[in-house]
BAVEX-179089 format. One record per residue (C-alpha): residue number from 0; x negated, y negated, z negated; residue in one letter. Coordinates in steps of 0.1 Angstrom, whole numbers. Example, Ala and Ser with C-alpha at 12.3 -4.5 7.8 and 13.67 -1.06 7.14 Angstrom:
+-----+-------+-------+-------+---------+
| num |     X |     Y |     Z | residuo |
+-----+-------+-------+-------+---------+
|   0 |  -123 |    45 |   -78 |       a |
|   1 |  -137 |    11 |   -71 |       s |
+-----+-------+-------+-------+---------+
This chain:
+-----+-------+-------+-------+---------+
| num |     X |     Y |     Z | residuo |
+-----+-------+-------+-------+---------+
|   0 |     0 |     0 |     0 |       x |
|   1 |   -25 |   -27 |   -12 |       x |
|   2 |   -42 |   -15 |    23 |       x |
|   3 |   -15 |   -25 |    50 |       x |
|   4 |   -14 |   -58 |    25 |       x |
|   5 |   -50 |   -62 |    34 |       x |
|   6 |   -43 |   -58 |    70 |       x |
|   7 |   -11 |   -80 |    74 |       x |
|   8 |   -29 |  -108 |    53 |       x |
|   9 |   -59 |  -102 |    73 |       x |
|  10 |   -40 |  -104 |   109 |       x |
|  11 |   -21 |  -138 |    93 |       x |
|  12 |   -55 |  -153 |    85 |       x |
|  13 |   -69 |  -146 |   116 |       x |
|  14 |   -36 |  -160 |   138 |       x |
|  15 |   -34 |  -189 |   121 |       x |
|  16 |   -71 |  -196 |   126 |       x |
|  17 |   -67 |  -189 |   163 |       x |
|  18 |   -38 |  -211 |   161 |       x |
|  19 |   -59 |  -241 |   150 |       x |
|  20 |   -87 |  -234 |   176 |       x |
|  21 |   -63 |  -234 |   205 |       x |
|  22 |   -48 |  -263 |   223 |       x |
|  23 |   -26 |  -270 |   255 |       x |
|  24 |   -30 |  -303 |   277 |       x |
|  25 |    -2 |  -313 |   291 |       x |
|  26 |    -8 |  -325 |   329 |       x |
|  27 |     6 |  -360 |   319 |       x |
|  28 |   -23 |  -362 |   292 |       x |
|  29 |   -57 |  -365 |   282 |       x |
|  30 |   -70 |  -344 |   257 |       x |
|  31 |   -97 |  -361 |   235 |       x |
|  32 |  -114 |  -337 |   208 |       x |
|  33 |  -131 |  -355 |   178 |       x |
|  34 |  -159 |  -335 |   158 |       x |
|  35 |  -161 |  -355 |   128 |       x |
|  36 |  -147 |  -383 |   138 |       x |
|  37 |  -167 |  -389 |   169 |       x |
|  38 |  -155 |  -380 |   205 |       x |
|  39 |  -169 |  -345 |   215 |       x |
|  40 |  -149 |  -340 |   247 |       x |
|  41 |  -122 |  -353 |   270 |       x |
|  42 |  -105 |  -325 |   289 |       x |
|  43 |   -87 |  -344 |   319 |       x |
|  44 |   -70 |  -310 |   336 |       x |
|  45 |   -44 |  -295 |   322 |       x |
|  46 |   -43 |  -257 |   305 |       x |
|  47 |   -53 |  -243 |   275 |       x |
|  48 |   -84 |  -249 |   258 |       x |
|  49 |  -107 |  -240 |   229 |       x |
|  50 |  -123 |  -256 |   196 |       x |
|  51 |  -136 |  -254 |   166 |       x |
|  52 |  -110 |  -249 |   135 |       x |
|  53 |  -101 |  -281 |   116 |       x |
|  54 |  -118 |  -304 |    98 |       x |
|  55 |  -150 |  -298 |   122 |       x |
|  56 |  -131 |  -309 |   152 |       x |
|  57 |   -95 |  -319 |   162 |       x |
|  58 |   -79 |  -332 |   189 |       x |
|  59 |   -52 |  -358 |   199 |       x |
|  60 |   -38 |  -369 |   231 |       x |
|  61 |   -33 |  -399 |   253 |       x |
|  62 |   -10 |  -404 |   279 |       x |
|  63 |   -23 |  -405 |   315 |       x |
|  64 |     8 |  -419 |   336 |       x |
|  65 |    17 |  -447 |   350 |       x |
|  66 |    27 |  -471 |   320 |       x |
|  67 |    47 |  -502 |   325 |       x |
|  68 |    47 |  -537 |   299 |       x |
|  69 |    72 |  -561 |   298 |       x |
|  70 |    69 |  -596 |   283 |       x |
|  71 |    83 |  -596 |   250 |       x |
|  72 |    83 |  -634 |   240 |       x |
|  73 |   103 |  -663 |   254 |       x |
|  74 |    79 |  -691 |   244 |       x |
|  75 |    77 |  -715 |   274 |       x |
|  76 |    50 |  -726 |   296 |       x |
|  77 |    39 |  -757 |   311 |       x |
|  78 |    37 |  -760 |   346 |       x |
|  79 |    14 |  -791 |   367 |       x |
|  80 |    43 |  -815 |   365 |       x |
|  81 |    41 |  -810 |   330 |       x |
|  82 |    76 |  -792 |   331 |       x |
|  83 |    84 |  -762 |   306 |       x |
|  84 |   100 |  -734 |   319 |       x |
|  85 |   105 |  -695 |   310 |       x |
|  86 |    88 |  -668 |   327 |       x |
|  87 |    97 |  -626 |   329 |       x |
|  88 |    72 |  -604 |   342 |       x |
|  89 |    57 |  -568 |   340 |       x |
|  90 |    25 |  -556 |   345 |       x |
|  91 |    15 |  -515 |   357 |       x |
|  92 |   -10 |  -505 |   339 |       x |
|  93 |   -28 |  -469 |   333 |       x |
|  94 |   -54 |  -457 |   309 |       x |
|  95 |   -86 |  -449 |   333 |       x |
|  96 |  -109 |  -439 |   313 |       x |
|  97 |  -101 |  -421 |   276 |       x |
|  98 |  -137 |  -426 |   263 |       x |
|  99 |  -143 |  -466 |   271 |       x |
| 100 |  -101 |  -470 |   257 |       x |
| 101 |  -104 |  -454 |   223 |       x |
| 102 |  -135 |  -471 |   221 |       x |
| 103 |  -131 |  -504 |   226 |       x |
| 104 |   -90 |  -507 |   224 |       x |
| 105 |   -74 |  -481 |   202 |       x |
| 106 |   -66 |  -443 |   198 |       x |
| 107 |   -28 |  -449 |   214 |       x |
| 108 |   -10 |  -467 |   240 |       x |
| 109 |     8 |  -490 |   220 |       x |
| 110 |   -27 |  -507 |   210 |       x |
| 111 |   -34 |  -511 |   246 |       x |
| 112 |     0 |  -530 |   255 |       x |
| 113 |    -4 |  -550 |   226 |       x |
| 114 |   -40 |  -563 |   238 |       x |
| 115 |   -27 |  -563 |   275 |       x |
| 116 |     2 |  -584 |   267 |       x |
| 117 |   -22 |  -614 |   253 |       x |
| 118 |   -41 |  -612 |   280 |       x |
| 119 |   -15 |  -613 |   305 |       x |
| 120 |     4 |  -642 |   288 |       x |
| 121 |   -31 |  -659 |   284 |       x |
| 122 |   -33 |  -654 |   323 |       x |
| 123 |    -1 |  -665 |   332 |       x |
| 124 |    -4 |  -699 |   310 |       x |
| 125 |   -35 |  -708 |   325 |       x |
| 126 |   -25 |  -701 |   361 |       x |
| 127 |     8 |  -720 |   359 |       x |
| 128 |   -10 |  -751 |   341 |       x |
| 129 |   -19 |  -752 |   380 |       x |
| 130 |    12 |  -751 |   400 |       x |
| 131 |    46 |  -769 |   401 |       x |
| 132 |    81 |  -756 |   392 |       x |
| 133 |    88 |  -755 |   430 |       x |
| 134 |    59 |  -737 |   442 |       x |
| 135 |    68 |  -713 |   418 |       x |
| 136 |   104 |  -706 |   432 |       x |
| 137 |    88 |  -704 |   465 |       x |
| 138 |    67 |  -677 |   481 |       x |
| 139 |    37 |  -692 |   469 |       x |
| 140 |    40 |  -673 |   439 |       x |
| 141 |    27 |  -641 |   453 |       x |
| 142 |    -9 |  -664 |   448 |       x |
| 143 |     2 |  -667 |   415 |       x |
| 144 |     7 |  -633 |   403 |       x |
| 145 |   -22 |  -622 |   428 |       x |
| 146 |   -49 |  -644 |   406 |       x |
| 147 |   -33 |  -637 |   376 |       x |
| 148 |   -41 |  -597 |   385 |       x |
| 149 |   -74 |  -609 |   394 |       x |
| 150 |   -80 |  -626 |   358 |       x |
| 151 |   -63 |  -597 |   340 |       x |
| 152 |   -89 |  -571 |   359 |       x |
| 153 |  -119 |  -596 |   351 |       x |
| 154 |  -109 |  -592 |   310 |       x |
| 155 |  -103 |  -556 |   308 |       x |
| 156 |  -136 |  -550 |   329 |       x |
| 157 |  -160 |  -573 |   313 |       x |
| 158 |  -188 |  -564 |   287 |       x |
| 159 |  -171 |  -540 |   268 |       x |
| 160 |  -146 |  -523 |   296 |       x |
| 161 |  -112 |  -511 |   285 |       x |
| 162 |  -111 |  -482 |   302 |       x |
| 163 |   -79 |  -493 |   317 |       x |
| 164 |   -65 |  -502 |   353 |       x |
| 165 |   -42 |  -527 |   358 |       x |
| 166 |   -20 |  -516 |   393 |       x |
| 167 |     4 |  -544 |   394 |       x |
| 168 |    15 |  -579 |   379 |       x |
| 169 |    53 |  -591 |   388 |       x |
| 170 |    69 |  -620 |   381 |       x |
| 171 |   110 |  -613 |   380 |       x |
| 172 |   123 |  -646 |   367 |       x |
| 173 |   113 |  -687 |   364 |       x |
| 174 |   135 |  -705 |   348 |       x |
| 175 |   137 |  -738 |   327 |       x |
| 176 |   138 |  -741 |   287 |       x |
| 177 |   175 |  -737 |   278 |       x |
| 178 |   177 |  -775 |   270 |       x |
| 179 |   165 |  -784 |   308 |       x |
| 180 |   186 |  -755 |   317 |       x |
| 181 |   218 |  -769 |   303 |       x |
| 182 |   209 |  -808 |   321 |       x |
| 183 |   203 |  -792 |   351 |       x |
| 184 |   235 |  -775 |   351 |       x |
| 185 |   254 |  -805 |   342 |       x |
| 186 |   237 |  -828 |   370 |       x |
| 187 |   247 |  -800 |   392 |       x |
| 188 |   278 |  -795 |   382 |       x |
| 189 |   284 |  -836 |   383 |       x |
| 190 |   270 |  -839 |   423 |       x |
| 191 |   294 |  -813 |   428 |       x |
| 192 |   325 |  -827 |   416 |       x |
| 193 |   314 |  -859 |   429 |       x |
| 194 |   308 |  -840 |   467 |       x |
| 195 |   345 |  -827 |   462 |       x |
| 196 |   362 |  -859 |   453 |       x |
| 197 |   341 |  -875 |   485 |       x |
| 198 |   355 |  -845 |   505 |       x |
| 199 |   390 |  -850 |   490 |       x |
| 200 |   392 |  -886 |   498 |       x |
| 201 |   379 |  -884 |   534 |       x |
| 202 |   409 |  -855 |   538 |       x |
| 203 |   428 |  -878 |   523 |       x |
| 204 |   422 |  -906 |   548 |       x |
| 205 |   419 |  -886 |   576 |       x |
| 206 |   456 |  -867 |   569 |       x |
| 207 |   465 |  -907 |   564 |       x |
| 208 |   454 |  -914 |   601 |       x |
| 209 |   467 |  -883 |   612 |       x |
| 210 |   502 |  -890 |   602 |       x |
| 211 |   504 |  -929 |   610 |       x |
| 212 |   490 |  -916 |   648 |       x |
| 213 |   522 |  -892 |   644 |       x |
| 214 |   545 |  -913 |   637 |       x |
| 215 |   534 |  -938 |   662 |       x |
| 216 |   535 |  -917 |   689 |       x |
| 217 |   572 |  -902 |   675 |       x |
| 218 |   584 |  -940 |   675 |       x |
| 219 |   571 |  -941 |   711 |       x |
| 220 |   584 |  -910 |   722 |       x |
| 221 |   620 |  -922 |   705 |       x |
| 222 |   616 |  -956 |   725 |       x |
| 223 |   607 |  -942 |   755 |       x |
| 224 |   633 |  -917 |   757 |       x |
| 225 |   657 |  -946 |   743 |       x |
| 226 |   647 |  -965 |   771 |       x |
| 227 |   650 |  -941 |   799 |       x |
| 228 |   690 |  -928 |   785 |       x |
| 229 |   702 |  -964 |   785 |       x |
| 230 |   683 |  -970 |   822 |       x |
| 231 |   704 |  -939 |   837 |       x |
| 232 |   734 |  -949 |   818 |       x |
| 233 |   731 |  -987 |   831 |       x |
| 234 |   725 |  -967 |   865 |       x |
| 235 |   758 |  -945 |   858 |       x |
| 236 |   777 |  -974 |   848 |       x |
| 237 |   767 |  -992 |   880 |       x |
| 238 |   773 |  -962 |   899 |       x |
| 239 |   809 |  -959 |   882 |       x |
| 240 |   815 |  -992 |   886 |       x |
| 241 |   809 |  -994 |   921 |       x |
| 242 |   828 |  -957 |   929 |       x |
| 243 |   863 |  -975 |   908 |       x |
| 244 |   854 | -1013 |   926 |       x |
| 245 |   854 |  -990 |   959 |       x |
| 246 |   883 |  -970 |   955 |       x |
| 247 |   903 |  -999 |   936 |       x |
| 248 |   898 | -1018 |   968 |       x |
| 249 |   913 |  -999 |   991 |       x |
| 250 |   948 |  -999 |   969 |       x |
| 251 |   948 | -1031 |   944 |       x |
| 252 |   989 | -1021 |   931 |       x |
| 253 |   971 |  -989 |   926 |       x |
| 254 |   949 | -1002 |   907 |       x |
| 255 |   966 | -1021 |   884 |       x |
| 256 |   985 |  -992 |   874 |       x |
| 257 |   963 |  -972 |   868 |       x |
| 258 |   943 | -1000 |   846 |       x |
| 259 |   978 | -1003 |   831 |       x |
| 260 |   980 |  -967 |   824 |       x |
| 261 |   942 |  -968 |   805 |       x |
| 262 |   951 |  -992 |   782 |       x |
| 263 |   982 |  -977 |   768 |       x |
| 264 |   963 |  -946 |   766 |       x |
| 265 |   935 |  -967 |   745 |       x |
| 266 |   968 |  -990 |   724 |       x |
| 267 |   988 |  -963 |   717 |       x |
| 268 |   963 |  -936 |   705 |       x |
| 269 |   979 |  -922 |   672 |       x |
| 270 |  1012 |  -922 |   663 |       x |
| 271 |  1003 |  -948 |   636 |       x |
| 272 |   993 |  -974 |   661 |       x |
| 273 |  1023 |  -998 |   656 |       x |
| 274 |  1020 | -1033 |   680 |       x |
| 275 |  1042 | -1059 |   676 |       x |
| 276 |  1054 | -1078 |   709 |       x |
| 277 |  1084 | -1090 |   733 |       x |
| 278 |  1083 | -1063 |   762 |       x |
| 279 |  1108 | -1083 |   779 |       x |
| 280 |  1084 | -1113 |   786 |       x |
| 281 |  1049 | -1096 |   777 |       x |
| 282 |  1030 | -1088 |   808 |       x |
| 283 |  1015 | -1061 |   789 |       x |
| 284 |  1041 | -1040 |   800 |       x |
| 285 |  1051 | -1056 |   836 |       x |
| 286 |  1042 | -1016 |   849 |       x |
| 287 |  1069 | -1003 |   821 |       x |
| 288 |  1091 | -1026 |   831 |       x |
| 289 |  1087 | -1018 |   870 |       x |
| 290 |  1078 | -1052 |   879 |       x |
| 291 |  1046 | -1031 |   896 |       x |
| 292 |  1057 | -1003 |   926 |       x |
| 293 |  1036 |  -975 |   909 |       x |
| 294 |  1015 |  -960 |   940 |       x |
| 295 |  1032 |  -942 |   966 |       x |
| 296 |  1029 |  -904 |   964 |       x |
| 297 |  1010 |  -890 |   990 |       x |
| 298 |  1030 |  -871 |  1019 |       x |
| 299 |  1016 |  -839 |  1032 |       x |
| 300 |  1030 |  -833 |  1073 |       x |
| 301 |  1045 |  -799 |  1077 |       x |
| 302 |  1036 |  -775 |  1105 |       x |
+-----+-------+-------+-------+---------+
């Protein structure tokens, strides 16, 4: 019994002692080992490896990917013109070289944002110090975040090299301080109400002139048309006129009849119509009285 004891405790001694001398690297990693605190090896391919049992070596990793760092302040910056404004960017930015980084930055990737931020924002302050607000909204600012790269680069690779490299620096957003930001707005908003009542008024005007020039030319149309019914009814009178002088010439008795006739017709044209006169010595009604021979009737000759 206290045999197989000796052999399980002996089997559990020597796993977990194999345990502690065996490591995996991940492909997205760098595996650093330390042998009393200083760096023994860096294992850059991934697979399993071998070393010494703690505390005469250990190992810890550091990631090997692309790594991106966005600004984390809103502090503004003064451009040429001596104008603050706001500025978002991000930066792409991989560990290079493990040795050099642990060395001269820090054992994780959060020490190396932190130092890559200052000198970014350092960067960026010192660049923008030499270009206005709207050379910054313009395309001009592909120089700016092309220098800044180049600045960035010349810190992390100076005497003492960061071991890093720094892929890309992008600017995603210039604005002014929120004060400025709020004038701004309000001038804008201002010229534009002022452009709208502008373009109201000029409507205005114009639907004025468009509606006199209608009315004008209805009033002209009205007296033209005015003018032409009462020429063709002058011209129908006349016309009238000259058919009843023409045919009341041939036959004056008839005529008087038949003038007679019209104005009864026009005195006596509702039974209301009441006229007060002597027919017996009124030569209103001579025709009534048969003092005129009505119009003889016409004979037709028989076959």
């Amino acid at each position: 019994m206290n045999k197989i004891g000796f052999i399980f405790s002996s089997l559990l001694v020597a796993l977990v002692l194999a345990s502690s001398m065996l490591f995996v690297v991940d492909q997205r990693q760098f595996g650093i080992v330390y042998a009393l605190g200083q760096i023994k090896e860096v294992i850059t391919q991934p697979g399993l490896n071998f070393k010494l049992p703690p505390p005469f070596q250990n190992v810890s990793y550091i990631d090997k990917r692309l790594l991106t760092l966005d600004s984390v302040d809103n502090e503004p910056m003064l451009t040429a013109e001596k104008q603050r404004v706001v500025i978002d960017w991000y930066v792409r930015w991989r560990i290079s070289e493990p040795t050099e980084y642990i060395r001269n930055v820090g054992t994780n990737e959060a020490a190396g944002a932190s130092q890559l931020n200052r000198v970014v924002r350092n960067a960026f302050q010192e660049e923008i110090n030499k270009w206005t607000v709207k050379e910054l909204l313009s395309l001009k600012r592909e120089t700016l975040m092309a220098d800044v790269k180049r600045e960035v680069l010349g810190q992390v690779r100076g005497a003492k090299p960061w071991g890093v490299d720094v892929v890309d620096v992008r600017i995603t957003r210039v604005d002014y301080v929120e004060a400025i930001t709020e004038s701004v707005y309000r001038r804008m908003e201002a010229e534009r109400k002022r452009v709208a009542n502008e373009l109201r008024s000029t409507g205005a005007a114009e639907g004025e002139k468009i509606r006199a020039e209608a009315d004008r030319q209805r009033e002209v149309a009205v007296a033209n048309a005015y003018r032409d019914a009462q020429k063709i009814k002058g011209e129908g009178d006349a016309e009238a006129a000259r058919t009843y002088a023409e045919a009341f010439g041939r036959d004056p008795q008839f005529a008087q009849f038949y003038r007679s006739l019209d104005a009864y017709k026009a005195s006596f044209n509702k039974k209301s119509d009441v006229m007060v006169v002597d027919p017996s010595s009124s030569e209103f009604f001579k025709v009534l009285r048969g003092n005129v021979n009505p119009p003889p009737s016409p004979v037709h000759s028989k076959k």
